[in-house]
C-alpha positions as CSV (number, residue, x, y, z in Angstrom):
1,X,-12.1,19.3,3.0
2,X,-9.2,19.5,1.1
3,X,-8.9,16.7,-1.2
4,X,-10.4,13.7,-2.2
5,X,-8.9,10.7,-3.8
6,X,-11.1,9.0,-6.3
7,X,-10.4,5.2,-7.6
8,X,-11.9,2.7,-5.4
9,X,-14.5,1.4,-6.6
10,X,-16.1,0.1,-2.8
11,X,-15.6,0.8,0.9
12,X,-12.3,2.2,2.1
13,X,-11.0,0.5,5.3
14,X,-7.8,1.1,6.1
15,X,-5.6,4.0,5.2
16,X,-1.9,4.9,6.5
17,X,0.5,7.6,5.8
18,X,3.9,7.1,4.5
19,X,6.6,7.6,7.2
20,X,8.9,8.6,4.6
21,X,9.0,11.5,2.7
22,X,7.0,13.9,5.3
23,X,4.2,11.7,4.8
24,X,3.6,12.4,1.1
25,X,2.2,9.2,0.3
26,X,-1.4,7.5,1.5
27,X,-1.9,4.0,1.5
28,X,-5.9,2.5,1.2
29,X,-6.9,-0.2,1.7
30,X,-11.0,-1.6,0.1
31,X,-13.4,-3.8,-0.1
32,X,-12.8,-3.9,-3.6
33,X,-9.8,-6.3,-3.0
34,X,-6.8,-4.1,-3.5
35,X,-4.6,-1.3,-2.3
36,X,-3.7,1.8,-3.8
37,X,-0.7,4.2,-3.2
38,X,-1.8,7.5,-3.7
39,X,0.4,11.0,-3.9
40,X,-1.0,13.8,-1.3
41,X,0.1,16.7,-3.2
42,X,-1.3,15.6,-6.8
43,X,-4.3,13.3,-5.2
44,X,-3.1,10.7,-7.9
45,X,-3.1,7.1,-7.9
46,X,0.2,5.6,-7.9
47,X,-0.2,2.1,-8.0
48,X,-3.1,-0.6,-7.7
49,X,-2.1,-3.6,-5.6
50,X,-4.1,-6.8,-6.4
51,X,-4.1,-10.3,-4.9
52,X,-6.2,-10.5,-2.3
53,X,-9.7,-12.3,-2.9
54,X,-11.8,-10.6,-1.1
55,X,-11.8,-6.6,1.2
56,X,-8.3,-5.1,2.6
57,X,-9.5,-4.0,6.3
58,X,-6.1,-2.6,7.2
59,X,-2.5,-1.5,5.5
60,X,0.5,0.0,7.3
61,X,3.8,1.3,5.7
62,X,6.9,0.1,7.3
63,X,11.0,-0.4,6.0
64,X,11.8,-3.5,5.4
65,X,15.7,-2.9,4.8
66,X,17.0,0.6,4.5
67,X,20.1,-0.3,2.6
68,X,18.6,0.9,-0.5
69,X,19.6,4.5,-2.4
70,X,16.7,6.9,-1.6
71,X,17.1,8.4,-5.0
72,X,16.8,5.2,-6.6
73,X,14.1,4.7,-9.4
74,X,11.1,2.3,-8.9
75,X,8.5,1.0,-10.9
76,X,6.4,4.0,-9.5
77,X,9.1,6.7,-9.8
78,X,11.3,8.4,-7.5
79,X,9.5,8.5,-4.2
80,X,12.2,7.9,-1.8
81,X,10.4,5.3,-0.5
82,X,12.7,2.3,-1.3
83,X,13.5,-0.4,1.2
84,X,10.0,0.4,2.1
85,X,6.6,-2.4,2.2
86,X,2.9,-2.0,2.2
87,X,1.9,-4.6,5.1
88,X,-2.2,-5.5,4.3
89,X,-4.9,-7.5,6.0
90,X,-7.4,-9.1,4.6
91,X,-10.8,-10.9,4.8
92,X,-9.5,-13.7,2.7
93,X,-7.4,-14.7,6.2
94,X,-4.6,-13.7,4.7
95,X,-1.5,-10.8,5.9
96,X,0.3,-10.1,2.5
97,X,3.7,-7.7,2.1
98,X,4.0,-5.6,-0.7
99,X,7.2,-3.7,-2.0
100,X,6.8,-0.7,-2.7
101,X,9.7,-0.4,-5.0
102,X,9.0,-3.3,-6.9
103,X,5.2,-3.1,-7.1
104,X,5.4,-6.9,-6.3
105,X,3.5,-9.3,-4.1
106,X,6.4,-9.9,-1.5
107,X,4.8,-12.2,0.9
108,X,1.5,-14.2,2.1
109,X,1.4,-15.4,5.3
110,X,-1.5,-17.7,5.6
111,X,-2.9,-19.7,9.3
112,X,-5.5,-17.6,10.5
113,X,-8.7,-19.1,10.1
114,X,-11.4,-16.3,10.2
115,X,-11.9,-12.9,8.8
């Protein structure tokens, strides 16, 4: 074992490297409703993502545009990782898109009608 990331407070999920950055950053997804961005190298939490009603069974990270400055501060600090989104899947039938530079809610996409 060599770390262990402490702040969720139910069952983790889903979890995804960053693919920028070497893969310094962890996404989780929980049952406790929200997602957390997480540093490897300090095992810190980052920023916690909230607006799904019920468990986040799966998050990806993936670019949404690239025509950002990678040096650019965020709401999180300099990461590098502008331009780039958490995608998450929930039990509340819902896909939402987060920005990571941002912090915000970018998206819902709502039709599917079961968990």
């Amino acid at each position: 074992q060599l770390q262990i990331f402490s702040g969720h407070t139910r069952g983790v999920y889903g979890i995804e490297f960053s693919s920028f950055n070497c893969g310094r950053y962890l996404c989780s997804g929980s049952y406790d409703n929200t997602i957390r961005l997480w540093d490897v190298e300090t095992s810190k939490s980052l920023h916690v993502f909230k607006g799904h009603k019920y468990g986040v069974l799966c998050v990806d990270i993936s670019p949404l545009q690239s025509n950002n400055d990678n040096d650019k501060m965020n709401n999180i600090g300099v990461i590098g990782g502008n331009g780039y989104t958490i995608c998450s899947g929930s039990w509340d039938k819902t896909i939402r898109i987060w920005d990571i530079e941002t912090t915000k809610q970018f998206n819902v996409f709502k039709g599917h009608t079961n968990d």
